[in-house]
Structure formats: structure tokens, C-alpha cells
C-alpha positions in Angstrom: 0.0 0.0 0.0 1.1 3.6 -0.9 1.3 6.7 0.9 -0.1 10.7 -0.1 1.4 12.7 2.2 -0.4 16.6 2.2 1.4 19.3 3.7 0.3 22.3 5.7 -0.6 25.7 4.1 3.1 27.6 3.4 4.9 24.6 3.3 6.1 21.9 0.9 6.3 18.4 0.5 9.5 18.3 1.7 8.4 18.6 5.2 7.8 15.1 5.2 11.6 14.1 4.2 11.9 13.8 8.6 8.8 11.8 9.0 7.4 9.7 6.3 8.2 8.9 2.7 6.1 8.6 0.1 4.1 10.7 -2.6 4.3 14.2 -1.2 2.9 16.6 -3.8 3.5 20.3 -3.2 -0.4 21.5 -3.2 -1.9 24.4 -5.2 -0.3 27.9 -4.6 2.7 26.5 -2.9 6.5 25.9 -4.4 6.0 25.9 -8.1 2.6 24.7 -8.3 0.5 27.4 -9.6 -2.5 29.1 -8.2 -5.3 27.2 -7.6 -8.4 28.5 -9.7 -11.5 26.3 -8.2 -12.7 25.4 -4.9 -11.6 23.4 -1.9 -14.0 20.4 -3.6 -11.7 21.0 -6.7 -8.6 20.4 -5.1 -9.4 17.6 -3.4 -11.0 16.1 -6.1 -7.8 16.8 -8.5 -5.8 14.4 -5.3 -8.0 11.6 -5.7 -5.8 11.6 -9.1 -3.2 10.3 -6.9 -5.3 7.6 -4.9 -7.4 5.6 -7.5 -6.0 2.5 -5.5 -6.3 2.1 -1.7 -3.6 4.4 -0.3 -3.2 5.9 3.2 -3.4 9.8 3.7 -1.6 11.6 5.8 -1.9 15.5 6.3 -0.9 18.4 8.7 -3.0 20.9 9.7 -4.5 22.2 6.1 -3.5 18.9 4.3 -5.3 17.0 7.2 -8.2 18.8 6.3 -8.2 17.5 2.6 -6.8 14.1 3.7 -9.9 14.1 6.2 -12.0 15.4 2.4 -10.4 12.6 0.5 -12.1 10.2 2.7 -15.3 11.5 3.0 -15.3 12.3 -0.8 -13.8 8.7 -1.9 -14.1 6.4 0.8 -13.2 3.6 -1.1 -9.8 4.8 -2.2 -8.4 5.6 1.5 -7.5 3.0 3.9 -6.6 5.0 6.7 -5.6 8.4 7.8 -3.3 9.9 9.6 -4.1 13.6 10.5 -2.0 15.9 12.6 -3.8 19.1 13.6 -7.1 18.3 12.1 -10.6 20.0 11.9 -14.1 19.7 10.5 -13.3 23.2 9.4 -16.2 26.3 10.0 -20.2 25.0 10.9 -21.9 28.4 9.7 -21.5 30.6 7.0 -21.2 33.6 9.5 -18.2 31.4 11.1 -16.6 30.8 7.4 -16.8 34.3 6.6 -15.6 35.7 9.7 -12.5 33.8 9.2 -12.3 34.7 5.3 -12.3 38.5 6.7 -9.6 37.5 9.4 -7.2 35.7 6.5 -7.8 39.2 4.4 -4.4 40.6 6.3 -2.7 37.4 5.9 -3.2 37.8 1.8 -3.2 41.5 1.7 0.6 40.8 4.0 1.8 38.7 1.0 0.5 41.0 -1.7 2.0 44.2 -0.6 5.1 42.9 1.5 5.9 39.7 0.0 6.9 36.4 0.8 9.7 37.4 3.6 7.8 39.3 5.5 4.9 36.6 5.5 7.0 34.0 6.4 8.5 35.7 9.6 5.1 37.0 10.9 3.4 33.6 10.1 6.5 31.8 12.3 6.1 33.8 15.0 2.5 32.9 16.0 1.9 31.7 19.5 0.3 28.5 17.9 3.8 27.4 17.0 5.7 28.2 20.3 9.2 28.0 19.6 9.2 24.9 17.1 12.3 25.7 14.9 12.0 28.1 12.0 11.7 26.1 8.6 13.1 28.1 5.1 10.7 26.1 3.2 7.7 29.0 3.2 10.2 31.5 1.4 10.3 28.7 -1.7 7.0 30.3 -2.5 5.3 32.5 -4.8 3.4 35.4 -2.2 0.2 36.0 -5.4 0.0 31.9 -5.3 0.4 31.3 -1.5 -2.6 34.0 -1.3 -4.7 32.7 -3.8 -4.0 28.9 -2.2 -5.7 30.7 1.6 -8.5 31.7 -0.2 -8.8 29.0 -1.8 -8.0 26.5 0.9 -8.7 28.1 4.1 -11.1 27.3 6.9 -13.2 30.3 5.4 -13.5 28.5 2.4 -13.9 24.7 2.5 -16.9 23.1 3.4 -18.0 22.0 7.0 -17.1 18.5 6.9 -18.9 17.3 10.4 -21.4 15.8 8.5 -19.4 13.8 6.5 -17.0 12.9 8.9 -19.6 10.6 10.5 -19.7 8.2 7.8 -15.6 7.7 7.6 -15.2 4.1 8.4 -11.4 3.6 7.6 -8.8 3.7 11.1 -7.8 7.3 12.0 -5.2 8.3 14.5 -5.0 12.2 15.2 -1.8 13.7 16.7 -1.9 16.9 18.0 0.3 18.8 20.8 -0.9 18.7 24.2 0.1 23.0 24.7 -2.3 23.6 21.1 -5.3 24.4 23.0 -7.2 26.0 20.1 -5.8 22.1 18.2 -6.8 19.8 21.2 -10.2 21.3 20.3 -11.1 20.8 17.3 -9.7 17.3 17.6 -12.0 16.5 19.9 -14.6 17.2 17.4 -13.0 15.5 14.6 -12.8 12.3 17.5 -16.7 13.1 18.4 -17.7 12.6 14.5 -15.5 9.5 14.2 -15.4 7.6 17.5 -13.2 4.7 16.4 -10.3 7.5 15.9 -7.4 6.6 18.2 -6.1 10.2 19.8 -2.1 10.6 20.6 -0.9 13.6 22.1 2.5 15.0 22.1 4.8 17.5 23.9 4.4 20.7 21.8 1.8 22.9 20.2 0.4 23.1 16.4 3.8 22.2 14.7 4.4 19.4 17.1 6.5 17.6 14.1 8.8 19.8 14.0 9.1 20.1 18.3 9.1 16.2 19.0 9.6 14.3 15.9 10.7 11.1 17.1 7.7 11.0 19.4 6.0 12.0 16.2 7.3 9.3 14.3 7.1 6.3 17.3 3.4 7.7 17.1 2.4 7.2 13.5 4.5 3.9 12.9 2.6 2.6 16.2 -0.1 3.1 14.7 0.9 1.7 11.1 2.2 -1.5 12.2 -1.6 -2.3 12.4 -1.9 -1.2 8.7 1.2 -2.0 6.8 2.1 0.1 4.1 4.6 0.1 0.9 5.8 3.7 2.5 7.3 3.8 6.2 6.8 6.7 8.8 
């Protein structure tokens, strides 16, 4: 069995290289893949490209999001899922656009200031504590990396709570135990799928990046149930 491995909004797929191997495209907006044009249905109808067999999914934080789409959307091509800072995403359209209007100084940030400026103000978020800096959201192109939030945001997919009760495929979510905000809206992902097994781990939303190997013993823990062509 294969591996997609999604990556979080103003990263790459080479944030993987630490903890899994497998096929880690870089998603719409982000690197060199251009803008996306659609919806968030779109997109995550354009990855089932890469799972018309049974493959595993895992995804951080905007990626779990679409992994957690991928299964909902094409139950039959995901065997399990691996989801590190998930949601269901926004309930109400007041929610969605509230948020939309929130992400309007992250875009406006990269259209007027650029990519360097983005990337240091995104870093220094509480949510990530002091997880080490990556260089991998200066690889991108600021008009893409805007149009892939607006595209790809929690103000623009779809509330997926629905859905999510009809995923029948074994889930483990990882989250940091200091992401408050995360530890939250895990428990709602775990509330819609009750069979999801729940590890936490010393850190906050980037907890791959503050306790890999605990992120890695994690995920393989819970892949020796569910071998897989790709190791984590």
C-alpha cells in the first residue's frame, strides 16, 4: 500500500523528508505549483488523481483537512488516515466568513510585502511556540500562497462534520498537548469519528517539528496495524 502525504498551508512536501516517505505533492499555490483556480472540492477532487488505488493519507493541519475530504469524498480509495492538527473546518457561514475576513491581512501581508515578510510573521505565532524556523515558506510564490488561503482556508472549505460521521477507515489524530485551540477541534473530529485513536504529544500546532521522534514512534505505532509500501 502507498502513501499521499499533504502538507500544511506555506509549506512543501518536503516537510515530510523527517517523518514519512512517500508521494508528497506540493499543493496548489505553494513551491512551483501554480494558483489554484477552483474550490476546496476541486482540489481535493484533483488528489483523488493520486489515490485511485487504496492508499493511506496523511496530512498536517490544512493537508489533514483535505486528507480528512479525501475520505469523506472517496471512501473507497483511503485505507486510513493519519491527520496531525485536524478540523471539521467552520459550521456556519457567518463562522466561514468571519475567518475569510480574518485571512484578508494574511493575503493583503503577502500581496503588498511579500513572501519574507509573510513568512517571519506567520513563524512567530503563539500556535507554534518555539518549534524551529523552517526556510521552506520562502520557496513560495506570495500572489500563489494568497490565492492557495483563499482557496483552501477554513473560510472557504466546506463544514465537513457531516461527512466525517460516515468515515469508516482507522484514524489516528496527533496533536500537541500545549495547542489548546488544536486539542479542540480534535476532539470534534474524534466526536464525529469515534473509532479515531487520539495521541498527544509535547508541543503545540507544529508538534513535528518540536518532537519528531515522538512523532514518528506515534504514527509507525499506529501503522504496524496497517502496513504500508511507505514507512513513517
Amino acid at each position: 500500500m502507498k502513501t499521499l502525504l499533504l502538507h500544511g498551508f506555506s509549506r512543501d512536501g518536503r516537510m515530510w523528508a523527517p517523518l514519512a516517505t512517500g508521494i508528497a505533492p506540493d499543493l496548489p499555490g505553494h513551491a512551483g505549483t501554480p494558483a489554484p483556480t477552483g474550490t476546496f472540492e476541486d482540489v481535493v477532487d484533483a488528489l483523488a488523481g493520486f489515490v485511485k488505488a487504496p492508499f493511506g493519507v496523511i496530512g498536517y493541519s490544512m493537508g489533514a483537512r483535505l486528507a480528512l475530504s479525501l475520505a469523506i469524498r472517496f471512501p473507497a480509495r483511503v485505507a486510513w488516515l493519519v491527520l496531525d492538527g485536524a478540523s471539521l473546518g467552520l459550521e456556519t457561514e457567518a463562522e466561514r466568513a468571519a475567518r475569510r475576513d480574518a485571512d484578508a491581512r494574511w493575503t493583503e501581508l503577502l500581496r503588498t510585502r511579500g513572501i519574507e515578510a509573510f513568512a517571519a510573521e506567520w513563524a512567530a505565532q503563539p500556535i507554534f511556540g518555539n518549534a524551529p524556523r523552517t526556510d521552506d515558506r520562502r520557496a513560495h510564490d506570495p500572489f500563489a500562497l494568497a490565492a492557495a488561503l483563499e482557496c483552501l482556508g477554513k473560510g472557504a472549505m466546506p463544514w465537513l462534520g457531516d461527512g466525517a460521521r460516515n468515515v469508516r477507515c482507522p484514524v489516528l489524530l496527533i496533536n500537541g498537548d500545549r495547542d489548546t485551540r488544536g486539542l479542540g477541534e480534535a476532539a470534534r473530529v474524534a466526536e464525529a469519528i469515534p473509532h479515531a485513536i487520539r495521541c498527544s504529544l509535547p508541543g503545540h500546532h507544529a508538534v513535528h517539528l518540536e518532537a519528531p521522534a515522538a512523532w514518528r514512534a506515534c504514527a509507525r505505532s499506529f501503522l504496524e496495524d496497517h502496513p504500508l509500501e511507505a514507512t513513517a
